[in-house]
Structures are given as C-alpha cells and as structure tokens.
N, C-alpha and C positions, 0 to 999 in steps of 0.2 A: 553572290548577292544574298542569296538564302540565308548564309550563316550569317553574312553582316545584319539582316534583322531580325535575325533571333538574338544576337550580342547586342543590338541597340535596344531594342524590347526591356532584356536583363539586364543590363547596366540602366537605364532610364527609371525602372521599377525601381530597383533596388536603392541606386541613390535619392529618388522620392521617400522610399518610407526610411530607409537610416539616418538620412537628414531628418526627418518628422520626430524618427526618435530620439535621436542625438540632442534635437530641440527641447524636447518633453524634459530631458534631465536638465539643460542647461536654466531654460527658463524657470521651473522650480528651483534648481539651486542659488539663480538671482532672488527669485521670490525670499527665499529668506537669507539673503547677505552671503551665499558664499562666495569664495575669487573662484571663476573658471578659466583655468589657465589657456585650455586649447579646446577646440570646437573642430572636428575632420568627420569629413564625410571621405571614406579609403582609409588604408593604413598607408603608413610610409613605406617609401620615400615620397616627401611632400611635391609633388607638382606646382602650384598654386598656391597662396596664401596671402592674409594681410593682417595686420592689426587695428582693434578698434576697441578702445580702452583698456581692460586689461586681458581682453582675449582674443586671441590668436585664432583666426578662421583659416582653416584651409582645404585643400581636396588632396585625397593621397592616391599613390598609383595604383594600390591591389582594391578596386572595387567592392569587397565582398563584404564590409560590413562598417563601423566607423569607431569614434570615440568621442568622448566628452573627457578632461582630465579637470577635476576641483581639487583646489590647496585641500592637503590635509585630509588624504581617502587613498587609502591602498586599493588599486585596481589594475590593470592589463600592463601598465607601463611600466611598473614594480619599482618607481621612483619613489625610495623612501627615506632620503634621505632627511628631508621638511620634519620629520616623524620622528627626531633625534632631540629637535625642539620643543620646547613649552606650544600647547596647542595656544593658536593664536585666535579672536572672535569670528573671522573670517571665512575659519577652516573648517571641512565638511568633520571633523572628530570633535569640533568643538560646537556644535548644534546638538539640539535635543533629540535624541534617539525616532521620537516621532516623525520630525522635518527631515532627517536623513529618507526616515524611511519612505515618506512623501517623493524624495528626486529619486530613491533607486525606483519608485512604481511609474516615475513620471512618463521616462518612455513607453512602456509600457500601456499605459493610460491611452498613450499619444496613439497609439498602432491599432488599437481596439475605438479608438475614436473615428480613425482614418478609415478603416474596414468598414464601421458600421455607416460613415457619410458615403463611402463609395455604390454601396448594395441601396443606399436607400434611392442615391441620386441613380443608379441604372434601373431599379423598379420603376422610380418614378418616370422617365423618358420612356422607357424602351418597355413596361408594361411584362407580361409575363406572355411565352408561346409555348405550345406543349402538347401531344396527341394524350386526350385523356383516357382515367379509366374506360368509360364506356364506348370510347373508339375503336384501343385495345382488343373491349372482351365483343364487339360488333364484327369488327374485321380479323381479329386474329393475326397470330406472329408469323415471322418466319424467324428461323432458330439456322445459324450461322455455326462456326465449328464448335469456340465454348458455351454457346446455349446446346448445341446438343451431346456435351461430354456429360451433362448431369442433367439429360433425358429429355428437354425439350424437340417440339418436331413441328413443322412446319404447320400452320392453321391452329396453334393450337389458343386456347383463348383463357386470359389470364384475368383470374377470377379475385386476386387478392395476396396479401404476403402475411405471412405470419398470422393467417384467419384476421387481418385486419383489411380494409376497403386499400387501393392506394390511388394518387390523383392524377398522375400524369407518367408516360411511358418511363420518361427515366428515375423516375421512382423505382423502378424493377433493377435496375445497377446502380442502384446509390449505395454509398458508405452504410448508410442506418442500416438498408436490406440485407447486404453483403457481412456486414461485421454483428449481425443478430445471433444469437443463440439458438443454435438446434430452430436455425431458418425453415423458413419453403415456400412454395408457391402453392396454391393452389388451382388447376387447370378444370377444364373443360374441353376433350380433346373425342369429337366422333362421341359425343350427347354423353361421357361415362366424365366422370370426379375422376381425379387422380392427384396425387400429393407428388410434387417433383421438391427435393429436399435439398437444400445450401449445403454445400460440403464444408468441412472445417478447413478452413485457407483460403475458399473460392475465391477469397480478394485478391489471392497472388495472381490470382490469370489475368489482371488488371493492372499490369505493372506498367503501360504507357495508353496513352487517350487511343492509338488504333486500335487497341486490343477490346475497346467497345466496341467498335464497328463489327465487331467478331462474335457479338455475344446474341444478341439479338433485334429485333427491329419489328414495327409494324407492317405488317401486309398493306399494298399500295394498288388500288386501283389505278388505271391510266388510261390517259386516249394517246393516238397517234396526230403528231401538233407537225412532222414534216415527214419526206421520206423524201431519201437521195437520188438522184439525177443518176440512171447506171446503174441503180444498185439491186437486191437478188429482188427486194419487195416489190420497187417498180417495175422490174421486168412482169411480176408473177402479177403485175394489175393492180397493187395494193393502192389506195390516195389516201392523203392528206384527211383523218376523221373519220377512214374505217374504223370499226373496232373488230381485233381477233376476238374470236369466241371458243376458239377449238385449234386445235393443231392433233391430228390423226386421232382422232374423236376424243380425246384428253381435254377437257372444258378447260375455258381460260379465261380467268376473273380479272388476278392479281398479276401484278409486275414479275414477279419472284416464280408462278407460275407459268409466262412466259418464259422468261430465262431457262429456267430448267427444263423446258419443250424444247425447246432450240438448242441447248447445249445434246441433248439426248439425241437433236439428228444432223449436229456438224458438222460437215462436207457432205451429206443427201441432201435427197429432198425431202418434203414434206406434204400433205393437203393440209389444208388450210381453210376455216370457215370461218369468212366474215360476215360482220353487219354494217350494212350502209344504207342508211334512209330506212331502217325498218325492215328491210330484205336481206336476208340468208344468202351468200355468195359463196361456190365454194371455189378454192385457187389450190394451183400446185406450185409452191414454194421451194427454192433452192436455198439452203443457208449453208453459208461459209463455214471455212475449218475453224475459224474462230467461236462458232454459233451466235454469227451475227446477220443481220437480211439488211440493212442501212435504212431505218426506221429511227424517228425519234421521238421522243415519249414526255409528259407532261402529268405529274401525277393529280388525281382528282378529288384529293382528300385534304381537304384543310385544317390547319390544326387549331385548336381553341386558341384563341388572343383574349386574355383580361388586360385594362388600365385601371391604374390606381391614383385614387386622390395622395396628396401628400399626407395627410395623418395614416391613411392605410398603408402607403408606400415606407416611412417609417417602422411600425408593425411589421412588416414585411423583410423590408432590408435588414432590421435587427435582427429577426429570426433568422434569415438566411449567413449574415455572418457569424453569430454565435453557435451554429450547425456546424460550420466547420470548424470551430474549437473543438465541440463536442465528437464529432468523429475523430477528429486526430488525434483527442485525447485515447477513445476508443481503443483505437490501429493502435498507438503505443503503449498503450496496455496488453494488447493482444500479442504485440511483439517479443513482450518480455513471454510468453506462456509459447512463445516458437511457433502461435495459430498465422501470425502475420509472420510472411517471410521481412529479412534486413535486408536484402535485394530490392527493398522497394525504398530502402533510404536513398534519394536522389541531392548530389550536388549544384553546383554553378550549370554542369553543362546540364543534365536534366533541366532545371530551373530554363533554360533557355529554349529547348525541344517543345515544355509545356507551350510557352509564348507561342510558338509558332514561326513559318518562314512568310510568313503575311503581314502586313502590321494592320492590322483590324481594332478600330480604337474600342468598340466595345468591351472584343475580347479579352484587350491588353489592363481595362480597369478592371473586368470581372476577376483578372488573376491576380493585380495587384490587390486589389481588396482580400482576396482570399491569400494572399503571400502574409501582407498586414498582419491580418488574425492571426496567422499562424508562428510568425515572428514573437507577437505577443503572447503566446502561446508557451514557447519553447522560452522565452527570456525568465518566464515565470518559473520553472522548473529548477529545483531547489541543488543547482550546479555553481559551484563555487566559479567564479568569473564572469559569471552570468548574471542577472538583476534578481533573479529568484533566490541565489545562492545567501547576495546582500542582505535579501528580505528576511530569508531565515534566523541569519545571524544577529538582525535588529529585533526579528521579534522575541529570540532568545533574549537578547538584553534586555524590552519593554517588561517581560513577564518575570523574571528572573531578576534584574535590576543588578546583575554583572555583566560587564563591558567584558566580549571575548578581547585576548591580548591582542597585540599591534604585530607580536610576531608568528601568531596563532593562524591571523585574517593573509598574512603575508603567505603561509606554507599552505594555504586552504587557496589561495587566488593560483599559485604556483601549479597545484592539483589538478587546479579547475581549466587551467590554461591546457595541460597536457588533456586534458579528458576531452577538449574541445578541438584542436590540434588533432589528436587520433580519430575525434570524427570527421572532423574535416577531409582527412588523409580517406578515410574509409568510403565516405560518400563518393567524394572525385574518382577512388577505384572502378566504387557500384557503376557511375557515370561510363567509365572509361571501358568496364568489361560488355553494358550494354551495346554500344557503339561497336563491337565487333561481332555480339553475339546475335543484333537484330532484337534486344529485348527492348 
C-alpha cells in the first residue's frame, strides 16, 4: 500500500503539471494559427484518446513526461516528412520567428505560473510554522550524527550563517546555507565564539529528506502527559505531570537530555529526582535494555505561526518558488565543478520516495509546486529537445536573421534526444543503486 501511494502521489503530480505544460505550447500555438496535430499527456503506446477538431487528445502509457506535435516543427517525433513541402500558413516554420518563440516558452511560462499560484495559495491557507532564530540561540541544539561530523555538539546555540542573522531553524540546512561559499556557522557553545565551517560538498550528506533528521534539531523541553500501566516509571511512583530534573545527579531540562540519561543506564537502575507541585522527590528507577521507563512525553515549546494577507501571501509564495530555481540552478552549477555529488540526480523512483508513503495533501502541493519550478527550470536549459534548446536556435535566428537548416534542427533534436535518454538511463540507475544501498 506504501508504494501504491507513493506511485499515485508521482503519477497525479506529474500528469498535473505536463498537461499544464503540454497546454502552455498548445494554446500559444492556437493563439497564432498553428494546426496541433496531437496533444498527450504519456508517451506511447496511446491508452486513451479522441479527437476534437483538428487535434488529437490522448493519455499515453509511459507516465514520465508528454508532447504537444504542431504541423511544420521538427521535434521528439522526428516526423519530417511535412518538411519536404512548401511551408504552408498554418505551420509552426511558417510563423515569425518571435511567435515560435512565444509557444517554445509557452510551457514553460505555464510551470513557473503553476509553481508560483501553488506557494502563494499554501502561504495563504496554512500561513508560515517554524522555531525561530531566537528559540534556536535560547534553547540550543542537539547535533545528531552529520551535525556532529563537522563539529557541532549538543546545547550548542546558533548565533547566525555566514555572519549573516538567519529566521527559522531550517534555515540552518537549506540549499542557500549548504551550497554558500567557504560557509559556516557561527556558535556560542559553554559562553566562548567558535566558527564551525560548511565543508565543500556538505550537501552530499543530504542526499534523501531522512538524512535531515540526522543533522540537527532544536533542543525540546517536555512534561510527562501519561505513563504506562506496568511500566519501570509506574512502579518507581513516577505520575502523570511529574517533571524529571536529574537522573544520578545529571540535571535534566531537555528531551535529548533525558534520552541520553536513560540510554547511559539501560538494563540498571537509576535515582531519579523529580518535581511535583513544587517538591523535590527523589525515586529509584529501573530502565529497560532498551533505555526506556514507559513515559510519555509532550513537548513545551511552540514554534512561531505567522498568517498572511493575500498581497503579502503573493510576495511570499513568489519568493519561495523562485528560491527553488535559484538553488537548483546553484547545485548544477556546483555539479559541474564535482562540489555537488551526481548521486544526487534522482529519477521517477526518487521523485516518488520525495512524496512520501502518506498522502498528505499539503505536502503533495508543496512538492508539486516545487516539481513545477523545477521542470521549468531544466526545459529552459539550452538542450537540443528541450524548449531551451528551441529558444536558443530562435534567438539565433531573431539576432542573426539566418534560419538554422531543417536538417541542422533535425541532427541537433537527434542529439538532444540521446543526451536526454542517457539521463534518463543515469537517474533511474542513481534511483536503483539507492534502494539497495539505503541512500
């Protein structure tokens, strides 16, 4: 059932935004008189289809991406036959180099419209949550395996990135932080300054969403909200709204500092000093091999909630989908200089692991939106098969005022085809070696 809604998630997403895009070309190509012969969301083999004037809708079986086909334009289908003919008014070679260039951005257009109505409409519902800077630098971290490979340590209190303020905890593993230049942190750890510095790659230890939970986290106060019937705390007298203060005279504030009290006497015992109604109690505690007592825990820290009007919700949403242009542009810029591993190129089954085994309708727009921008993103890049590849070769023409040849555009789409093909081949590997290796 897990994996069936991680496959419904990615197949729902995906055909939402390549229909949107599919659309973007088709409707500009109406807009100025071209014939679109076929309109698919899938490749073939066709499933579904029907006709409605002169175009041909259908859904095809390989999910992973679509097509638009206009008389009179060499693209994926490398039907050129049409192209032996007198260009006819109809045909995408027989419009003005500008209007072409309008339907290649059309999708395009379309995926960066979709992205930024999505961010804007979940700002505006669901408002912004987030422990901020000064919760942070109040309560201090605890540092997990890759916060402490490059020196964090537990309380320590994070003062800013890059000598710049930051706003909310996960600002500290974002894209911007992670992908910055001779990064770092700046801490406050036991009253002394100290510079803890971004290693060149550190985004590779972030090669899937668990590998945050591995990095670092806020230090969490807590009460005890129940405790089990039989279990080591009930026996030792513990109720419902003690608070631990100490476990063998080791003070106990934070969650993280419990834990690791109890992991340090797992299968003994322990004394134990609480507080109940204002009185010091002290108890002798048994914890399990597992260093667990059967306590359960409620944290007492809330994190900041802002809501937004719609004109700030706007501002907001923009910013936040054009962020993620800008980092991905980052990352594969980084990629080429070897700082970004290509282990972090992810496929269809990636793309599906992101979604999750939940179907959480937030969650599922937050990624579509962020899938969008990114599509839009990658169409642009100046890859022959691609919409960027088209864009180049129009604005060659616009500025130049030479038409590349018909059999030029054919061995450049050909090109472009393999180049996209071997990434495709390469991702689904990246996909395929994860899944065994637990990346």
């Amino acid at each position: 059932m897990d994996t069936l809604i991680m496959v419904g998630q990615l197949l729902l997403g995906l055909s939402i935004l390549v229909g949107l895009h599919e659309l973007g070309h088709l409707l500009t190509a109406k807009m100025f008189g071209m014939r679109v012969e076929k309109f698919s969301i899938g490749f073939p083999p066709k499933i579904i289809g029907f006709q409605w004037g002169e175009t041909e809708y259908s859904i095809g079986a390989i999910p992973l991406g679509g097509f638009v086909k206009i008389s009179g334009m060499v693209d994926e289908s490398m039907d050129t036959e049409q192209l032996a003919s007198e260009p006819q008014p109809w045909e995408f070679r027989a419009k003005p180099a500008w209007q072409r260039l309008i339907v290649m951005l059309g999708g395009i257009i379309v995926n960066v419209i979709t992205g930024i109505l999505i961010f804007v409409v979940l700002v505006y519902q669901k408002g912004e949550t987030y422990y901020s800077q000064e919760q942070v630098i109040e309560h201090g971290i605890v540092a997990y395996d890759i916060g402490k490979q490059i020196g964090f340590q537990d309380g320590d209190k994070v003062l800013d990135i890059n000598g710049q303020p930051y706003r909310s905890l996960g600002d500290l593993s974002s894209g911007e932080a992670l992908l910055s230049t001779d990064g770092y942190y700046t801490v406050e750890r036991d009253g002394e300054i100290i510079r803890i510095d971004i290693p060149r790659g550190f985004i590779n230890s972030f090669s899937n969403e668990e590998s945050l939970s591995k990095f670092i986290n806020i230090r969490m106060p807590f009460e005890i909200v129940d405790v089990s019937k039989g279990g080591e705390a009930a026996a030792a007298g513990i109720e419902k709204g003690d608070k631990i203060i100490a476990i063998n005279e080791n003070e106990i504030f934070y969650f993280n500092e419990l834990q690791r009290n109890l992991a340090n006497n797992a299968g003994s015992t322990a004394s134990v000093r609480i507080l109940r109604n204002n009185t010091e109690i002290e108890k002798t505690l048994a914890v399990n091999e597992e260093g667990l007592i059967g306590i359960q825990i409620a944290p007492l820290l809330d994190p900041v909630t802002n809501r937004y009007g719609f004109s700030e919700s706007i501002v907001k949403g923009t910013e936040r989908a054009f962020g993620v242009v800008i980092i991905n542009a980052k990352a594969l810029g980084r990629m080429f200089t070897g700082e970004v591993s290509t282990k972090n190129v992810s496929g269809p089954i990636g793309m599906a692991k992101i979604y999750g085994n939940q179907w959480d309708w937030t969650k599922f727009w937050s990624i579509t939106g962020l899938i969008s921008m990114i599509l839009a993103f990658m169409n642009l890049l100046p890859i022959p098969a691609l919409d960027g590849g088209h864009v180049v070769f129009l604005l060659y023409e616009m500025i130049s005022g030479k038409t590349p040849s018909e059999k030029f555009l054919e061995n450049a789409q050909k090109v472009g085809m393999v180049m996209l093909l071997a990434l495709m081949v390469f991702a689904i590997g990246n996909d395929i070696l994860k899944l065994f290796t637990g990346g």
